[in-house]
C-alpha positions as CSV (number, residue, x, y, z in Angstrom):
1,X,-68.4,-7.1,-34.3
2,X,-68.3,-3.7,-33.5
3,X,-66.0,-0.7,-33.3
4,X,-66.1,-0.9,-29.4
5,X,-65.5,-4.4,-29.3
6,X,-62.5,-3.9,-31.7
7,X,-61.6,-1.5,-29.5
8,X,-61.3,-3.3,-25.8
9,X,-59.4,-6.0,-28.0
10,X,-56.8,-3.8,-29.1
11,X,-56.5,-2.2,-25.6
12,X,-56.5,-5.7,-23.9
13,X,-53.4,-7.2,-26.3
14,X,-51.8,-3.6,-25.8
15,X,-51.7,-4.1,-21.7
16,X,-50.8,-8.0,-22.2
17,X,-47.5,-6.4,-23.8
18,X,-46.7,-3.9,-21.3
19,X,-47.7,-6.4,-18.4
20,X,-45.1,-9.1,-20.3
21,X,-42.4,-6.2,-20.3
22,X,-42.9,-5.2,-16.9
23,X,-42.8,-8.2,-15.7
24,X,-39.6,-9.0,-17.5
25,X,-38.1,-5.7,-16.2
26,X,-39.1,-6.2,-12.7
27,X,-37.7,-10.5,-12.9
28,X,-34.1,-8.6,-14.6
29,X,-34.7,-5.8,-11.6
30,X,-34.4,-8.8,-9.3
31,X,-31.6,-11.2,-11.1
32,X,-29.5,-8.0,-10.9
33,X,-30.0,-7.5,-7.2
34,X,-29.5,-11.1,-6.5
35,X,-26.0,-11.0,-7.9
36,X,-24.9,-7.6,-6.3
37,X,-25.8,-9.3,-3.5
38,X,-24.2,-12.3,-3.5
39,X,-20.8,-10.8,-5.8
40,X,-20.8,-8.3,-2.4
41,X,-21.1,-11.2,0.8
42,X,-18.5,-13.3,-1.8
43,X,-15.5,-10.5,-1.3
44,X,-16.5,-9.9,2.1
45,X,-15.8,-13.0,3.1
46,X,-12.5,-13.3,0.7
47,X,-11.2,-10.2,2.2
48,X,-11.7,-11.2,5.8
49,X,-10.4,-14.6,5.0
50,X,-7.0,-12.7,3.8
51,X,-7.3,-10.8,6.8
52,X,-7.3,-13.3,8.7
53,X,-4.3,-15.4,6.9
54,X,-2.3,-11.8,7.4
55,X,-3.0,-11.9,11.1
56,X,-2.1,-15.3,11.9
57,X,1.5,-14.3,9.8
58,X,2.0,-11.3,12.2
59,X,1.9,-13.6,14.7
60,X,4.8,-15.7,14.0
61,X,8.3,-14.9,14.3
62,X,9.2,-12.6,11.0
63,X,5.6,-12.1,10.3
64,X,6.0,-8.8,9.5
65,X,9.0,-9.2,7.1
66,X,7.2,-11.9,5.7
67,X,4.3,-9.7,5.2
68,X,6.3,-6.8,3.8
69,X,8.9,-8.5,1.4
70,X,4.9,-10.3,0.4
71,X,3.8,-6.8,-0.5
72,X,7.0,-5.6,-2.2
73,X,6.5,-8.5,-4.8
74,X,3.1,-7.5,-5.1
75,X,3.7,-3.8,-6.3
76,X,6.6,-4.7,-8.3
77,X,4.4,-7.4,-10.0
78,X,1.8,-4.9,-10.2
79,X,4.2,-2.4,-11.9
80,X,6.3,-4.3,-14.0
81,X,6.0,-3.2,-17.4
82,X,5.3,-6.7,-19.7
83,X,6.1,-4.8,-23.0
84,X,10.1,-4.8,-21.6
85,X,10.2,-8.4,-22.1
C-alpha cells in the first residue's frame, strides 16, 4: 500500500466523522425546532382557551366580581409566603 493510499483512507474516515456529527447536529437542530414549535401553538391555544372561559364569565351576571375576587386569590396565592406556616 502506499503513502497516498494511506492517505485518502485517513481523509475518508476523517469526513465519515464530521459527516456523522453534522448530521447529528443538524437532526438535534431540527428536534429542537420541532418542540419550540409545538411548546409555542400548545400555550397559544391554552391562553385563548382561558380567554375565552374569562369572556364567557363577563358575560353573566357578577362576571366581573367573579373575575376579580378569581384574581385576588391568585396574587395572594402567588404571594403568600409558605415559610410562615
Amino acid at each position: 500500500m502506499t503513502a497516498s493510499k494511506a492517505g485518502r483512507r485517513a481523509d475518508s474516515a476523517a469526513n465519515s466523522k464530521a459527516t456523522a456529527w453534522l448530521e447529528r447536529g443538524v437532526a438535534g437542530i431540527a428536534m429542537a425546532a420541532t418542540a419550540q414549535t409545538l411548546l409555542h401553538g400548545a400555550q397559544a391555544t391554552q391562553s385563548g382557551q382561558q380567554g375565552a372561559l374569562a369572556g364567557t364569565v363577563m358575560h353573566h351576571p357578577g362576571g366581573r366580581l367573579i373575575i376579580g375576587v378569581v384574581g385576588l386569590a391568585v396574587v395572594a396565592a402567588w404571594t403568600a409566603d409558605p415559610a410562615k406556616d
